[in-house]
C-alpha positions as CSV (number, residue, x, y, z in Angstrom):
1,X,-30.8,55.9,94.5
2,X,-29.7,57.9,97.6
3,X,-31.2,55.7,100.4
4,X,-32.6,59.4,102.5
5,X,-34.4,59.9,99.0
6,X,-36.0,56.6,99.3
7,X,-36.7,56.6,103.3
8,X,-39.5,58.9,102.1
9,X,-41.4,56.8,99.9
10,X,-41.2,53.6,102.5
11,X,-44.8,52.2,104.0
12,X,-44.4,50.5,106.8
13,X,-44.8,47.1,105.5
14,X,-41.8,47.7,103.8
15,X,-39.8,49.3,106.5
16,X,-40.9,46.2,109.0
17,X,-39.5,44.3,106.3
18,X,-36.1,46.2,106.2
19,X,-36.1,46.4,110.2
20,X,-36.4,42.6,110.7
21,X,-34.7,40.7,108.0
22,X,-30.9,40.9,106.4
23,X,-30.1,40.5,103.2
24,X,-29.6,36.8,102.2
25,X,-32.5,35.9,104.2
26,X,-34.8,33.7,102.6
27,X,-38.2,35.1,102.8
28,X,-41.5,33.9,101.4
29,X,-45.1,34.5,102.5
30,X,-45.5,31.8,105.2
31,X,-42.1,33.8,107.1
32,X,-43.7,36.9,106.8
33,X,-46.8,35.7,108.2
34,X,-45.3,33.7,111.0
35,X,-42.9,36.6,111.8
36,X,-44.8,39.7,111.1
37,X,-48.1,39.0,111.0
38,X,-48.8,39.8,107.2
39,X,-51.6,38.2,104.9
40,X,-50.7,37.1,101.6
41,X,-51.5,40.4,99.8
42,X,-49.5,42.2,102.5
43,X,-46.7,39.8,101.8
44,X,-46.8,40.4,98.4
45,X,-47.2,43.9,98.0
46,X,-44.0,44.5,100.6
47,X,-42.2,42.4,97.8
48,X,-43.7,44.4,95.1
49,X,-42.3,47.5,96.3
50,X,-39.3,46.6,97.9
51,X,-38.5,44.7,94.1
52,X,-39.1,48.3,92.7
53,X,-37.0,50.5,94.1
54,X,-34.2,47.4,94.1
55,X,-34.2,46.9,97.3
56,X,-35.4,42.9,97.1
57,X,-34.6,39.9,94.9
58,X,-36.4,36.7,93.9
59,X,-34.4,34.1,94.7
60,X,-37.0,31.3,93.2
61,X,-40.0,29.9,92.5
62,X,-41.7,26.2,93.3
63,X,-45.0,25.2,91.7
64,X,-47.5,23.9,94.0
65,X,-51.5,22.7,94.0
66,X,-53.6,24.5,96.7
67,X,-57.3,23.3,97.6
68,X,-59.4,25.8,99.1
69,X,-62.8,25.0,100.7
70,X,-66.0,25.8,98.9
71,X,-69.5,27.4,100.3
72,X,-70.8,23.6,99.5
73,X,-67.8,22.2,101.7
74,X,-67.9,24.1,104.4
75,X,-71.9,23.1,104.2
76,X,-70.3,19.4,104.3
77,X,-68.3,20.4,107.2
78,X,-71.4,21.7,109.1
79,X,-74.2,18.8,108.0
80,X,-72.1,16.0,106.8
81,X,-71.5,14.9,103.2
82,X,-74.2,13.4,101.1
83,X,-72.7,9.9,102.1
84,X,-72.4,10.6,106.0
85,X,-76.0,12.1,106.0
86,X,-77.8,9.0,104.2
87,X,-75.7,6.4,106.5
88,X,-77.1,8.6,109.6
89,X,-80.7,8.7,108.1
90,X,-80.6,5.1,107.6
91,X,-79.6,3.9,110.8
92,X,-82.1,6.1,112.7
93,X,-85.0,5.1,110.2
94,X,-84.8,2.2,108.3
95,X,-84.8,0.6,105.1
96,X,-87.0,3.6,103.1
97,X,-87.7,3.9,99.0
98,X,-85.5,6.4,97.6
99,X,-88.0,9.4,97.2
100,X,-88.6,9.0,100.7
101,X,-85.1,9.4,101.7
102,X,-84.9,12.4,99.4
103,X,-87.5,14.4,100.5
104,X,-86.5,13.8,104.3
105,X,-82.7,14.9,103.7
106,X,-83.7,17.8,101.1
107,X,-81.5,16.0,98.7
108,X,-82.3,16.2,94.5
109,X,-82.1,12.5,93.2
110,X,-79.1,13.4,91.3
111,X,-76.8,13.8,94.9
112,X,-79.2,11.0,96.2
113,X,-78.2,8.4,93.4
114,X,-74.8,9.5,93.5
115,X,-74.4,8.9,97.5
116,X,-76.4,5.4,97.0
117,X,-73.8,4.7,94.4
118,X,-70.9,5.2,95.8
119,X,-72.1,3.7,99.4
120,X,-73.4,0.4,98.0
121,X,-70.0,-0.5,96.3
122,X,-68.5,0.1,99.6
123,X,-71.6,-2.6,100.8
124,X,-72.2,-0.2,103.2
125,X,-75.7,-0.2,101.6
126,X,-78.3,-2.5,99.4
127,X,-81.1,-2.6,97.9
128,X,-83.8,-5.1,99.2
129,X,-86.4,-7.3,97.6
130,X,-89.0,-4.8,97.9
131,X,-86.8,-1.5,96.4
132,X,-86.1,-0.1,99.5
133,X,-83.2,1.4,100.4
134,X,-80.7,-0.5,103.8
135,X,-78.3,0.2,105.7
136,X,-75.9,-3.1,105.6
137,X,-72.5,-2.4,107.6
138,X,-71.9,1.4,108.5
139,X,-68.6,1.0,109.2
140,X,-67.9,0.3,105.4
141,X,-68.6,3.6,104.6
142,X,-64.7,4.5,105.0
143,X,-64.8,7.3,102.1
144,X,-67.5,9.7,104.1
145,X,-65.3,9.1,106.8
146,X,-62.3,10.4,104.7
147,X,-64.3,13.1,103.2
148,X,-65.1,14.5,106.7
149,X,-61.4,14.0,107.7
150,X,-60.3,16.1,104.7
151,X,-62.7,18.8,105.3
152,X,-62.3,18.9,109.2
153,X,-58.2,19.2,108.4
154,X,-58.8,22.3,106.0
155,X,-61.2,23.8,108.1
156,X,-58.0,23.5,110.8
157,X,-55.4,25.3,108.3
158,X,-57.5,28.1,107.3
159,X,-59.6,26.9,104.6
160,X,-56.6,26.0,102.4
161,X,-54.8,22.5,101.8
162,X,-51.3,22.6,100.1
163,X,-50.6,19.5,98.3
164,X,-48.2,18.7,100.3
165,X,-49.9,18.2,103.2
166,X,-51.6,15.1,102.1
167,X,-50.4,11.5,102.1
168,X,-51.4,9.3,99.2
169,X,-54.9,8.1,99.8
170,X,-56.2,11.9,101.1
171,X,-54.3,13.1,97.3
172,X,-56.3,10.7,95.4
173,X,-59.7,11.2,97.2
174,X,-58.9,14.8,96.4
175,X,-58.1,14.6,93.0
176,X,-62.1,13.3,92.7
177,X,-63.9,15.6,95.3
178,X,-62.0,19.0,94.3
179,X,-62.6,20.4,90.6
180,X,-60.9,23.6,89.4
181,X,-63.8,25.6,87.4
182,X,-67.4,24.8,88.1
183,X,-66.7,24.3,91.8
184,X,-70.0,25.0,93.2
185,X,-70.6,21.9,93.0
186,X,-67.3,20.4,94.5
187,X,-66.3,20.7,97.7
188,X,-63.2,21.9,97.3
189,X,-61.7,24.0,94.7
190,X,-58.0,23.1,93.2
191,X,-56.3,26.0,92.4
192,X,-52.3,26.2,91.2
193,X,-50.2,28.4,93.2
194,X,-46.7,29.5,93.7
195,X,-43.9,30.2,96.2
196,X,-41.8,32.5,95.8
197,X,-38.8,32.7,97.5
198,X,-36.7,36.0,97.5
199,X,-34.2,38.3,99.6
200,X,-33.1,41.5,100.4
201,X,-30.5,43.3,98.4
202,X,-27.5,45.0,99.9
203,X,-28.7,48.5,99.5
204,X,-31.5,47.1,102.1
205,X,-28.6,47.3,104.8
206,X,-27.7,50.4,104.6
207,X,-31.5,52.1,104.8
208,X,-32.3,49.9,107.7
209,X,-29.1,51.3,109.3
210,X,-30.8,54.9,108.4
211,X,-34.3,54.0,109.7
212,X,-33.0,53.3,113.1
213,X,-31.1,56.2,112.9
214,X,-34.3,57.9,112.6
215,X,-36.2,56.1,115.3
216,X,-38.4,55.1,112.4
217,X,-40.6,51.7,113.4
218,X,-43.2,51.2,111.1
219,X,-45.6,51.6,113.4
220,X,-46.3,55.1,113.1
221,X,-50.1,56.5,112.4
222,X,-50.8,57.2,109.1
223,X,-53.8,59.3,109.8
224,X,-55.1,61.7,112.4
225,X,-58.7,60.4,113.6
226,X,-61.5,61.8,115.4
227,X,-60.9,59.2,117.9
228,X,-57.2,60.4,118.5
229,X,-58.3,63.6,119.2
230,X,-61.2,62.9,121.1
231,X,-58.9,60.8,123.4
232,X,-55.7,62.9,123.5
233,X,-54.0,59.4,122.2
234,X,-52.2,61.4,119.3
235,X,-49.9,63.1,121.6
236,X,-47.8,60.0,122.6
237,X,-47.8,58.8,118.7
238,X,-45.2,59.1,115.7
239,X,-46.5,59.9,112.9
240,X,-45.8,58.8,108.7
241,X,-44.4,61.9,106.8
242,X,-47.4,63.9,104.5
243,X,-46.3,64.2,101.0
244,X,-48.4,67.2,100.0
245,X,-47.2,67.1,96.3
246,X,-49.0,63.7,95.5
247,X,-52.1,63.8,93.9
248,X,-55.5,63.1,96.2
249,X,-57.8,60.4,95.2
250,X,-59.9,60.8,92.4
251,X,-63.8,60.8,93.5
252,X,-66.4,60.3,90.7
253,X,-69.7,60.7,92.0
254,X,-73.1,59.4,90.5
255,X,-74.7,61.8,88.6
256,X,-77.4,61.6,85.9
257,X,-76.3,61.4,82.2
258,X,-76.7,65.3,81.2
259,X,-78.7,64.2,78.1
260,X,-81.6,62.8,80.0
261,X,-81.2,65.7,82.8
262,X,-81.5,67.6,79.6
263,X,-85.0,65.6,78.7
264,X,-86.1,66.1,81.7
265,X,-85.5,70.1,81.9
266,X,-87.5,70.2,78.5
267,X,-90.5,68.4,80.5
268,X,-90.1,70.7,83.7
269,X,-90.5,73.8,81.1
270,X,-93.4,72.3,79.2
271,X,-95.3,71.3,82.1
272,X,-94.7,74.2,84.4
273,X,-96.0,76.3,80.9
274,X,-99.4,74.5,81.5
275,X,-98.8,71.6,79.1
276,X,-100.0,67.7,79.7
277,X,-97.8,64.9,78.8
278,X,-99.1,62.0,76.6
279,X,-97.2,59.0,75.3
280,X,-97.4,56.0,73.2
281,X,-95.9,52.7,71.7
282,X,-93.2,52.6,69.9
283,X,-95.0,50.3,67.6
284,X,-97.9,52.1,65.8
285,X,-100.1,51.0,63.0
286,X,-100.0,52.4,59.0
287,X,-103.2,54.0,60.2
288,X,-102.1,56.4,63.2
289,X,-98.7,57.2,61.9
290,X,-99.4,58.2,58.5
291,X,-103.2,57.4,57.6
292,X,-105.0,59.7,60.4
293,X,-102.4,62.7,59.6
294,X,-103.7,62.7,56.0
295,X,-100.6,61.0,54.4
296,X,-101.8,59.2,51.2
297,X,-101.0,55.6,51.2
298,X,-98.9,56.2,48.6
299,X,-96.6,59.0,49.8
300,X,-93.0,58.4,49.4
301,X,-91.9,58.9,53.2
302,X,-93.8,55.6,53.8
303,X,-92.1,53.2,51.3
304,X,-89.9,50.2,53.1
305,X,-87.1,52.1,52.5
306,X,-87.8,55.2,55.2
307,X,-90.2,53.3,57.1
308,X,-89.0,49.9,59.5
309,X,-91.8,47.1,59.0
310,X,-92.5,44.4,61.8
311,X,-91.6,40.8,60.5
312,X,-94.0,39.2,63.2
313,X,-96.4,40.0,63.8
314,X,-97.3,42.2,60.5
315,X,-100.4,43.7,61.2
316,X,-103.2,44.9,63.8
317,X,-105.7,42.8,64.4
318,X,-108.3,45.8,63.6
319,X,-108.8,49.9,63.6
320,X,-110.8,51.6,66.3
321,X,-114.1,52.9,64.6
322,X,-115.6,55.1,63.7
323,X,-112.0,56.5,63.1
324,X,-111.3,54.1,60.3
325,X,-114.0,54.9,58.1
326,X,-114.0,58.4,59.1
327,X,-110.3,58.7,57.5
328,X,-110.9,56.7,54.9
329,X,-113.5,59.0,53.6
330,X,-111.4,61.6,53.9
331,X,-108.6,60.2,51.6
332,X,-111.2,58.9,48.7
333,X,-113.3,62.4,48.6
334,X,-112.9,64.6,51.3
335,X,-115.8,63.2,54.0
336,X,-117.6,65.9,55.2
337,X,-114.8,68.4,55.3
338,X,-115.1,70.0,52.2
339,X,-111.9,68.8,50.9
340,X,-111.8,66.4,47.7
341,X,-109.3,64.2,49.6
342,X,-106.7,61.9,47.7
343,X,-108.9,60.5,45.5
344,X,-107.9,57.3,45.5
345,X,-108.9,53.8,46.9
346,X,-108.2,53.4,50.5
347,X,-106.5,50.1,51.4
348,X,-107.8,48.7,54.8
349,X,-105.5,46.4,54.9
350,X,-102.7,48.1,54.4
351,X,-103.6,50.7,57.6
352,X,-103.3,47.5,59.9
353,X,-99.6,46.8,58.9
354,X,-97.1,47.5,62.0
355,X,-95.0,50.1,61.6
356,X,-91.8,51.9,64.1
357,X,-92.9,54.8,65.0
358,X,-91.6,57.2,62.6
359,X,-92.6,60.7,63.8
360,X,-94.1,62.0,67.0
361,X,-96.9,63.6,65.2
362,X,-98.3,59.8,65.7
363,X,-98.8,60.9,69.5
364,X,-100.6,64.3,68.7
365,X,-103.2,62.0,66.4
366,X,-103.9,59.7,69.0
367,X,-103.9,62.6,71.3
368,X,-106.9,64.4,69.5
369,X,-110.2,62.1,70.0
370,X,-109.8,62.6,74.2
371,X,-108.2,66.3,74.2
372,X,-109.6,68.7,76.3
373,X,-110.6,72.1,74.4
374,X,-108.9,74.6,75.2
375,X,-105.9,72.5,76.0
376,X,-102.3,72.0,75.6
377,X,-100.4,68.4,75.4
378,X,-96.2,67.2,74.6
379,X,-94.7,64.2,74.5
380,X,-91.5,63.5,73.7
381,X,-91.2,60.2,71.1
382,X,-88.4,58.2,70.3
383,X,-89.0,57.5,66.7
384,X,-87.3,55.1,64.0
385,X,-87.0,56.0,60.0
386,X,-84.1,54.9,58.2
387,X,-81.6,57.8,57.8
388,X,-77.8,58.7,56.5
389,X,-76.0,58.8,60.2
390,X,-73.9,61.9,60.5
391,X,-73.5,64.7,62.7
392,X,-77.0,65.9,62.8
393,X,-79.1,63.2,61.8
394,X,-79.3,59.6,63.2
395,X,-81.9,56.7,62.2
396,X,-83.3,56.4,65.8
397,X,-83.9,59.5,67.5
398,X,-86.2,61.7,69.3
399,X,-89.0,64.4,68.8
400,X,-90.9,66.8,71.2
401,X,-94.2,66.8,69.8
402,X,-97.3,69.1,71.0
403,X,-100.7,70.0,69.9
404,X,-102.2,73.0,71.6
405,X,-106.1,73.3,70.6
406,X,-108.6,76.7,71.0
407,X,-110.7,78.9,69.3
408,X,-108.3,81.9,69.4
409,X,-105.2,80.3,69.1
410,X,-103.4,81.1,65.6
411,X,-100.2,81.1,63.5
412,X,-98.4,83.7,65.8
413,X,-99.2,81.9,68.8
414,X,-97.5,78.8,67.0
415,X,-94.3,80.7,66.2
416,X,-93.9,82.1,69.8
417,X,-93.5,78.5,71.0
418,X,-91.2,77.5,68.6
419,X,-89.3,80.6,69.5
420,X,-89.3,79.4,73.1
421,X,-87.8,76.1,72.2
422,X,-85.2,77.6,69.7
423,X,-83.5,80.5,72.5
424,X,-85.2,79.2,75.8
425,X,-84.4,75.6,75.0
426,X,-81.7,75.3,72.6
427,X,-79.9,78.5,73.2
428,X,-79.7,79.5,69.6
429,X,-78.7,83.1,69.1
430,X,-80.0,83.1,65.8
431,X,-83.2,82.1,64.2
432,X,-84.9,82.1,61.3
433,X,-88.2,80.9,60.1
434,X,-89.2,79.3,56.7
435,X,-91.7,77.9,54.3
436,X,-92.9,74.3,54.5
437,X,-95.0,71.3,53.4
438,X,-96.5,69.2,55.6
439,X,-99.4,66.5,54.1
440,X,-101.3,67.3,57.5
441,X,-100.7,71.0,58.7
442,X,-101.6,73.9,56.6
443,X,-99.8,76.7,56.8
444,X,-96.2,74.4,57.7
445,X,-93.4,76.1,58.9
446,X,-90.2,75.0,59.3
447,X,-87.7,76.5,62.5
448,X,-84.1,76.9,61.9
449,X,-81.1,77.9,64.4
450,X,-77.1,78.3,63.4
451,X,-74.7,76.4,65.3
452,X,-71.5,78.1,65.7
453,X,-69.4,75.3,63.9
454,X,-72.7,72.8,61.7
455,X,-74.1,76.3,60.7
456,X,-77.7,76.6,59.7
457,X,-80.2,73.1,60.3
458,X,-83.3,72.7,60.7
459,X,-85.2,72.1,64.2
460,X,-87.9,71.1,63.3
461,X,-91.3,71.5,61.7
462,X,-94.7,73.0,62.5
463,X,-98.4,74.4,61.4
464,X,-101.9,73.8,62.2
465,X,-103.3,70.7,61.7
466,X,-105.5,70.9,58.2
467,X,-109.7,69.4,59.0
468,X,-108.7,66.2,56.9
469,X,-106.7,65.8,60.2
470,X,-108.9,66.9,62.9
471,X,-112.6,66.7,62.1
472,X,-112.6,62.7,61.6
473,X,-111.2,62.2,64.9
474,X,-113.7,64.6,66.7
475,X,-112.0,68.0,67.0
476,X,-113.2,71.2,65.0
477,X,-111.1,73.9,66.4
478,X,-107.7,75.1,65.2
479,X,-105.0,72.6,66.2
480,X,-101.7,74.2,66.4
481,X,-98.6,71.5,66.1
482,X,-95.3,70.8,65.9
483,X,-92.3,68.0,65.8
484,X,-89.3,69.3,67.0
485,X,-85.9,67.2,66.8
486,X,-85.1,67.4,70.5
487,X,-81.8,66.0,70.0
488,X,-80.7,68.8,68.0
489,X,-81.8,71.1,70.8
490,X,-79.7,69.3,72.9
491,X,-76.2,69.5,70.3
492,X,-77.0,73.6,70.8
493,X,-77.6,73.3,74.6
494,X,-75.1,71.0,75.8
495,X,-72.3,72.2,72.9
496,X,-72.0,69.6,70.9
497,X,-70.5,68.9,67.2
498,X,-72.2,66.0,66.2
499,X,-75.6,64.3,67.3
500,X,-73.7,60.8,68.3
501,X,-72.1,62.5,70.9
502,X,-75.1,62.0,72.8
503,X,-75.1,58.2,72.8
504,X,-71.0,57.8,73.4
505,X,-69.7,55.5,75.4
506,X,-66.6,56.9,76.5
507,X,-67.6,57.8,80.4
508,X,-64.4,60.4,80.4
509,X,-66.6,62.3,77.8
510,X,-69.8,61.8,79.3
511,X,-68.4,63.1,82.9
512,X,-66.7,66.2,80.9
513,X,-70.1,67.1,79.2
514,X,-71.8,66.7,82.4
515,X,-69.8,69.0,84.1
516,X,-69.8,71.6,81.3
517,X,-73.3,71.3,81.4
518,X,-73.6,72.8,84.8
C-alpha cells in the first residue's frame, strides 16, 4: 500500500513505534515498556496494527508461567500469612487451646488447623499435655518466612512473578501456594503466558522516513478540550488528522421496553378516565375463576386440558363465606335470583382446587363484594390456559379487565368503551361488533378490529354481568364488563405481525420497535 495512504490511518502508538525502532529490531513487551513507556495492552495493540497493514513481523514465541498476586495475598502481604500470624500470636500470648487462638486472630478452624499443621512439622509448634497450643522454636518456622519473601518480591515487580525469576526452592513453594482456578483462596494465581518476539518490516523504513518528513511525533492531541481552550494551551499544539468519513460511535441509551411503556399508557388512559386499579394472584381457586362467574363445574373451558392445575399444593384450605354457599345455590336452583341455576350438585371440593389464572374476569369477581356503587375498576391480568401458539394467540398472556357498576349504566355505555380501546387504544381503523356467549354476562358481545396484514380477530369479549353473578357476592345493580386481550391491542398499536414479537429477544428488534413506537 502507498505508505502517504497509510500515514493517515497511523495512531500514535504506532508511529512512536516506527519513529524509534528499525526493522530487525527485536521488540517484545518488556522493550516497549522500558523504552516507550507502554503497558501490555498498549504493547500489544501497536503490534496488532502495525501486523495489519504489514508493517511488523513475529519473529517468535516462548512459553512462560506468570504468578500474579491475589486480593488474599496482598492481605498476606499487609497482616502476614496464616503461619506468620499464629507464630506472632503465640509468642506474645502463650500456649492457648485452639478456639482461643481462632477467635483472637479471626481465623475459621479450617486456615487454623492448616497453619498448626504445617508449623508443627516444622517443630516450630506442639501440642502440650493439656491440648494447648506452644510455641516451641520460632525460628523453625522457615516456610512463613519464605512465603513473606515471595510475596514481598512480587509486591516489588508489580504484582507479577515470571517463572523465571525464581530459584528452585521459591519454584516449588510456589507450585503449592499458587493455584490456577479457584484462586481466591491461594495467594497467588498461576497463569500461562507468552512472549512474543517480533520486528518491523522493511516498508516500516520508508514511512518513518515520511513521518519525519512531516514533522509528525506521535505526540499530537487527539482532541480539543475545554481545558485547551480555557488555557490558550491549543495554540502551541499539533494536532491528529480528523477523518470525517468514519462512522461516530454508536450510543444506545436506556429506554423502557415499548411493550410495558405500552401497559403503562393503557393504565394512564384508564385511570385518568376515572377508573380504580385492582389486582390479584396469579394463583386463583376453581371457585373465583370459574364457580363465582356462573361457569358450571362441568363446562368444557375448565377440563385439564385448557386449564393448568397446581401439583402442590392442590387445593385451598377453605372458601370465604357466605360467598360459597351463596354460589352454590345458585348453580343447584337459582338462589334467590330467580334463575333455575345448573341444576346440578355442587362439588365443594372441587371449588378449593388451585388453578392459573385463566381469565381476568377472575379479578372483576373478586372485585365485586367491596366495589363502590357507582364505580369503575381495571386491572390488567396475566393469565395462563393452554393454547395453539401462533401469531395471535399465545398460552400465557394478558387481559385488561373492568367492571363499571350503576343504576343507569347500560349496553351502549358498554360499547363506547370497547370503542375507546379498539381506535383510542389499539388504533384500529375498522371495527365491528358481534354476537356472543358468555356463561356470566348476558347480553355478550364480542369486539373485533382488522389488521392490515392478520385481517379480522377478535379483541376481546364483553356484556353485563347476569344476577347468578352479582347478587351472591352482594351487588344488585347492572355490572357492565369486559376482558379484552391487551396483547392484541398492542400487535395493532405498536405494528406488529405476530403476538411473540412482544416477548423477542433479539435487542436489535426490540430497540427498532421502540423507536418506531415513538
Amino acid at each position: 500500500m502507498d505508505p502517504r495512504t497509510l500515514l493517515k490511518g497511523l495512531h500514535p502508538l504506532e508511529i512512536k513505534v516506527l519513529l524509534r525502532y528499525a526493522p530487525g529490531d527485536a521488540l517484545d513487551t518488556a522493550t516497549l515498556a522500558a523504552d516507550l513507556g507502554y503497558v501490555e495492552g498498549q504493547s500489544n495493540q501497536a503490534q496488532a496494527w502495525l501486523g495489519a497493514k504489514g508493517l511488523a513481523a513475529e519473529a517468535g514465541r516462548v512459553a512462560r508461567v506468570a504468578y500474579e498476586l491475589t486480593p488474599l495475598g496482598r492481605s498476606w502481604l499487609e497482616a502476614g500469612s496464616p503461619e506468620e500470624r499464629f507464630v506472632a500470636w503465640l509468642a506474645a500470648n502463650g500456649p492457648a487451646a485452639m478456639p482461643a487462638i481462632c477467635a483472637a486472630l479471626g481465623m475459621d478452624q479450617k486456615d487454623a488447623g492448616s497453619a498448626f499443621g504445617r508449623l508443627s512439622r516444622e517443630g516450630a509448634v506442639g501440642m502440650t499435655e493439656g491440648k494447648l497450643v506452644a510455641l516451641l522454636d520460632a525460628g523453625k518456622s522457615r516456610r512463613a518466612a519464605a512465603v513473606k519473601a515471595l510475596l514481598s518480591k512480587a509486591d516489588a515487580a508489580g504484582g507479577v512473578l515470571d517463572d523465571g525469576q525464581l530459584d528452585g526452592d521459591a519454584r516449588a513453594l510456589m507450585g503449592e501456594i499458587a493455584k490456577k482456578r479457584g484462586s481466591g483462596d491461594a495467594p497467588f494465581r498461576a497463569a500461562d503466558r507468552e512472549t512474543v518476539t517480533w520486528t518491523l518490516t522493511e516498508g516500516a523504513r520508508e514511512l518513518a522516513a515520511l513521518l519525519r518528513e512531516k514533522g509528525v511525533s506521535g505526540e499530537e492531541a487527539g482532541a480539543l478540550t475545554p481545558e485547551m481552550l480555557a488555557s490558550g494551551a491549543w495554540k502551541d499544539l499539533s494536532f491528529r488528522a480528523y477523518n470525517i468519513g468514519s462512522r461516530p460511535a454508536r450510543l444506545i441509551p436506556g429506554r423502557r421496553n415499548p411493550y410495558v411503556q405500552f401497559l403503562e399508557s393503557v393504565k394512564d388512559k384508564l385511570c385518568s378516565l376515572g377508573f380504580e386499579e385492582f389486582d390479584g394472584g396469579l394463583v386463583e381457586t376453581e371457585f373465583w375463576n370459574g364457580d363465582a362467574l356462573f361457569m358450571p363445574q362441568f363446562h368444557s373451558a375448565r377440563d385439564i386440558h385448557d386449564v393448568y392445575y397446581l401439583a402442590e399444593p392442590t387445593k385451598a384450605a377453605s372458601i370465604e363465606e357466605p360467598y360459597l354457599s351463596r354460589v352454590a345455590g345458585v348453580h343447584e336452583n337459582g338462589g334467590s335470583t330467580g334463575s333455575r341455576g345448573w341444576r346440578y350438585g355442587f362439588d365443594r371440593e372441587f371449588t378449593r382446587r388451585l388453578v392459573l389464572r385463566s381469565q381476568g374476569t377472575v379479578l372483576s369477581a373478586r372485585q365485586l363484594p367491596t366495589a363502590k356503587i357507582p364505580g369503575k375498576y381495571f386491572g390488567i391480568a396475566r393469565c395462563f390456559r393452554y393454547d395453539k401458539v401462533d401469531a395471535t394467540h399465545l398460552s400465557d398472556f394478558y387481559q385488561t379487565e373492568g367492571i363499571v357498576l350503576g343504576e343507569d349504566v347500560n349496553l351502549r355505555t358498554l360499547l363506547g368503551f370497547l370503542e375507546m380501546f379498539a381506535v383510542e387504544v389499539a388504533g384500529a381503523k375498522e371495527v365491528k361488533y358481534v354476537p356472543g356467549y358468555f356463561p356470566f354476562t348476558e347480553p355478550s358481545v364480542e369486539v373485533h378490529i382488522k389488521h392490515p396484514v392478520l385481517g379480522w380477530f377478535e379483541l376481546g369479549g364483553a356484556g353485563i354481568f347476569r344476577p347468578e353473578v352479582t347478587e351472591p357476592l352482594g351487588v344488585s345493580v347492572p355490572v357492565l364488563a369486559w376482558g379484552i386481550g391487551i396483547d392484541r391491542m398492542a400487535l395493532m398499536a405498536l405494528g406488529l405481525n405476530d403476538l411473540r414479537e412482544l416477548f423477542s429477544y433479539d435487542i436489535e428488534s426490540v430497540r427498532l420497535r421502540r423507536a418506531l413506537s415513538k
